[in-house]
ROGU-281759 format. One record per residue (C-alpha): residue number from 1; residue in three letters; chain; x, y, z. Coordinates in nm, 3 decimals. Layout:
N
@n->NUM	res->Ala	chain->A	X->X	Y->Y	Z->Z
...
END
This chain:
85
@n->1	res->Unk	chain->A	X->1.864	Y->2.134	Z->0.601
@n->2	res->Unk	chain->A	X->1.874	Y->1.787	Z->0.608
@n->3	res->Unk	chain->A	X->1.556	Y->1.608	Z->0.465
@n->4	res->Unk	chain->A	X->1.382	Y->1.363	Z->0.704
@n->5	res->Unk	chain->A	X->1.086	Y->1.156	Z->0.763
@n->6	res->Unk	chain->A	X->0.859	Y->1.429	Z->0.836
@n->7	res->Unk	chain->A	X->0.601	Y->1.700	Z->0.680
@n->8	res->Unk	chain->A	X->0.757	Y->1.948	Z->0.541
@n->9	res->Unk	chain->A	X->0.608	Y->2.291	Z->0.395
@n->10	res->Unk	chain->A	X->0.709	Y->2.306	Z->0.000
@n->11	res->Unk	chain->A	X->0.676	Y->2.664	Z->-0.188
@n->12	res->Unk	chain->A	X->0.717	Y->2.578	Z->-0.582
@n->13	res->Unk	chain->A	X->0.684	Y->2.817	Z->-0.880
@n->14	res->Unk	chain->A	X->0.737	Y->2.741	Z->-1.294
@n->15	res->Unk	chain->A	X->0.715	Y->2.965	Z->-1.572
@n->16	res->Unk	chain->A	X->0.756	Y->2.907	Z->-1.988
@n->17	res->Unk	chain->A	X->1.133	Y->2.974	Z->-1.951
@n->18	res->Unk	chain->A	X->1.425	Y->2.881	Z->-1.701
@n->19	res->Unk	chain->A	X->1.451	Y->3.230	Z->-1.632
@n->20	res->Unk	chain->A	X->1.438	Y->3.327	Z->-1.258
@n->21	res->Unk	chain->A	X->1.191	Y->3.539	Z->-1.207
@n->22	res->Unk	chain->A	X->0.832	Y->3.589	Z->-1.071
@n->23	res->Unk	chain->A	X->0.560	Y->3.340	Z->-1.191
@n->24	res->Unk	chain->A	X->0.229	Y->3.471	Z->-1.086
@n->25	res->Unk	chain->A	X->-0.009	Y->3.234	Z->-1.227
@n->26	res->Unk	chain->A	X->0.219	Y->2.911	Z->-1.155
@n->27	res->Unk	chain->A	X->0.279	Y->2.910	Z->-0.803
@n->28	res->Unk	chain->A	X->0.151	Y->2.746	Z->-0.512
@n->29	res->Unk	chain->A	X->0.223	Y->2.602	Z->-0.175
@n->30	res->Unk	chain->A	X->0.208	Y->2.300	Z->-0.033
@n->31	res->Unk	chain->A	X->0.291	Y->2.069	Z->0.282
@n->32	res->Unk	chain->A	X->0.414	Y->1.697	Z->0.206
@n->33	res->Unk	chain->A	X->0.596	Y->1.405	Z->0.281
@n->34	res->Unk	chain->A	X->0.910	Y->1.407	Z->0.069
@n->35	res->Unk	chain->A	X->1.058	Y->1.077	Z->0.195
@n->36	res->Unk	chain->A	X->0.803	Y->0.765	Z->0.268
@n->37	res->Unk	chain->A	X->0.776	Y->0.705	Z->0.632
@n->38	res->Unk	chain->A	X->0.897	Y->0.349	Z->0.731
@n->39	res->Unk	chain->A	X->0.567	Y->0.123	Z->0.840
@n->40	res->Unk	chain->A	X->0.505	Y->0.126	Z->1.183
@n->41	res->Unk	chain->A	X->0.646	Y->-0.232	Z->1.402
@n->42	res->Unk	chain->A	X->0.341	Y->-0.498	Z->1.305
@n->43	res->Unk	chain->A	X->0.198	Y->-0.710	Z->1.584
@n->44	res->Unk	chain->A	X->0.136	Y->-1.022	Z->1.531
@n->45	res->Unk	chain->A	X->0.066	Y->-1.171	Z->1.871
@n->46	res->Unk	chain->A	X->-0.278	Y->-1.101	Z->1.820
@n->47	res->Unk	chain->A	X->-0.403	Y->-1.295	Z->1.475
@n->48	res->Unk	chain->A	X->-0.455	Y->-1.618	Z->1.476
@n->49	res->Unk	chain->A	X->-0.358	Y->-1.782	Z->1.107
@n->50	res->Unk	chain->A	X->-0.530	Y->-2.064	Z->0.919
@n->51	res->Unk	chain->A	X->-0.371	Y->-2.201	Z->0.586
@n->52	res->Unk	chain->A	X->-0.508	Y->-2.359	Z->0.357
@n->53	res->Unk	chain->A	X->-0.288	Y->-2.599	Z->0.106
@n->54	res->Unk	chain->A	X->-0.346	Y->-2.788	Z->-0.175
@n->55	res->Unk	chain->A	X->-0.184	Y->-2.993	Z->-0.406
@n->56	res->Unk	chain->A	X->-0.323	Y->-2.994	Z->-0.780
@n->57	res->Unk	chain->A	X->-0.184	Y->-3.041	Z->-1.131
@n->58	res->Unk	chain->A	X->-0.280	Y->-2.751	Z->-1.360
@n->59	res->Unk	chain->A	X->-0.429	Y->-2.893	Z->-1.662
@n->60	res->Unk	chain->A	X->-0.206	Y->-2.800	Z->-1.996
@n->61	res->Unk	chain->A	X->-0.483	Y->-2.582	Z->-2.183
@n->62	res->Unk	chain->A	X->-0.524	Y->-2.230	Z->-2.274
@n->63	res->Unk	chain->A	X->-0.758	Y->-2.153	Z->-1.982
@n->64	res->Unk	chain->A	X->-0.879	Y->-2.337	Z->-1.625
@n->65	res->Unk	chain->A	X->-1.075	Y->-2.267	Z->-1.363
@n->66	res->Unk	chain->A	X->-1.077	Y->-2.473	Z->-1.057
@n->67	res->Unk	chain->A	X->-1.313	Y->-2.372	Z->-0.746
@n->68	res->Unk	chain->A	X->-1.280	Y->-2.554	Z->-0.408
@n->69	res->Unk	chain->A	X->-1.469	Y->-2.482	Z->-0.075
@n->70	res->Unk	chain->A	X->-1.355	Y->-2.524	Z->0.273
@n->71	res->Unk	chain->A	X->-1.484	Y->-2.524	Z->0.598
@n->72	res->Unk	chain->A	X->-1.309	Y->-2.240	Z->0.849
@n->73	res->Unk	chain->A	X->-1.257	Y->-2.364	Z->1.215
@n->74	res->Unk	chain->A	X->-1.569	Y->-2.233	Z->1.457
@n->75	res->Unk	chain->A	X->-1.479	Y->-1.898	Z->1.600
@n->76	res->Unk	chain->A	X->-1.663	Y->-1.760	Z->1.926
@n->77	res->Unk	chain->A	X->-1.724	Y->-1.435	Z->1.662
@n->78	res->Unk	chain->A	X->-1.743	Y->-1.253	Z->1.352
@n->79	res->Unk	chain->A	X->-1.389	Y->-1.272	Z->1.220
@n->80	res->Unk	chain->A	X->-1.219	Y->-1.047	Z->0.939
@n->81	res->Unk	chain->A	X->-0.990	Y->-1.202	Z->0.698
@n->82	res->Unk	chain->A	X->-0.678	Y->-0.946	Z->0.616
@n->83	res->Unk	chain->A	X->-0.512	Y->-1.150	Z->0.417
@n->84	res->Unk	chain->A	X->-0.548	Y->-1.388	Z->0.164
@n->85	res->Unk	chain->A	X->-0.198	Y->-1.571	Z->-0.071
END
């Protein structure tokens, strides 16, 4: 059987020993995804993207914090943010 991106039913068993045999206690059953399924395509055509840049010299001490704010361009509605570099 060839393994694919798919669910697939796993039976598993272990025991103290390698010897083959029946495991009562540890055993079990289970359905998974062996291989990672590839991301679905991503549409883009639909978000609209704002950057923000700025250029700034990080000061040469042990520890800086630097807080700017910026206005967002007027949207007709509530807007989610989904990404943020």
């Amino acid at each position: 059987m060839r393994l694919q991106v798919d669910t697939l039913n796993v039976i598993w068993s272990y025991g103290e020993t390698d010897e083959i045999q029946y495991h009562g206690v540890h055993r079990g059953a289970a359905a998974s995804n062996i291989l990672d399924p590839l991301p679905p395509p991503l549409d883009m055509s639909g978000i609209d993207i704002w950057n923000i840049s700025r250029k700034m010299v990080m000061p040469e001490v042990d520890t800086s914090y630097w807080c700017t704010i910026h206005r967002q361009p007027e949207f007709p509605s509530d807007q989610f943010v989904v990404g943020v570099l």
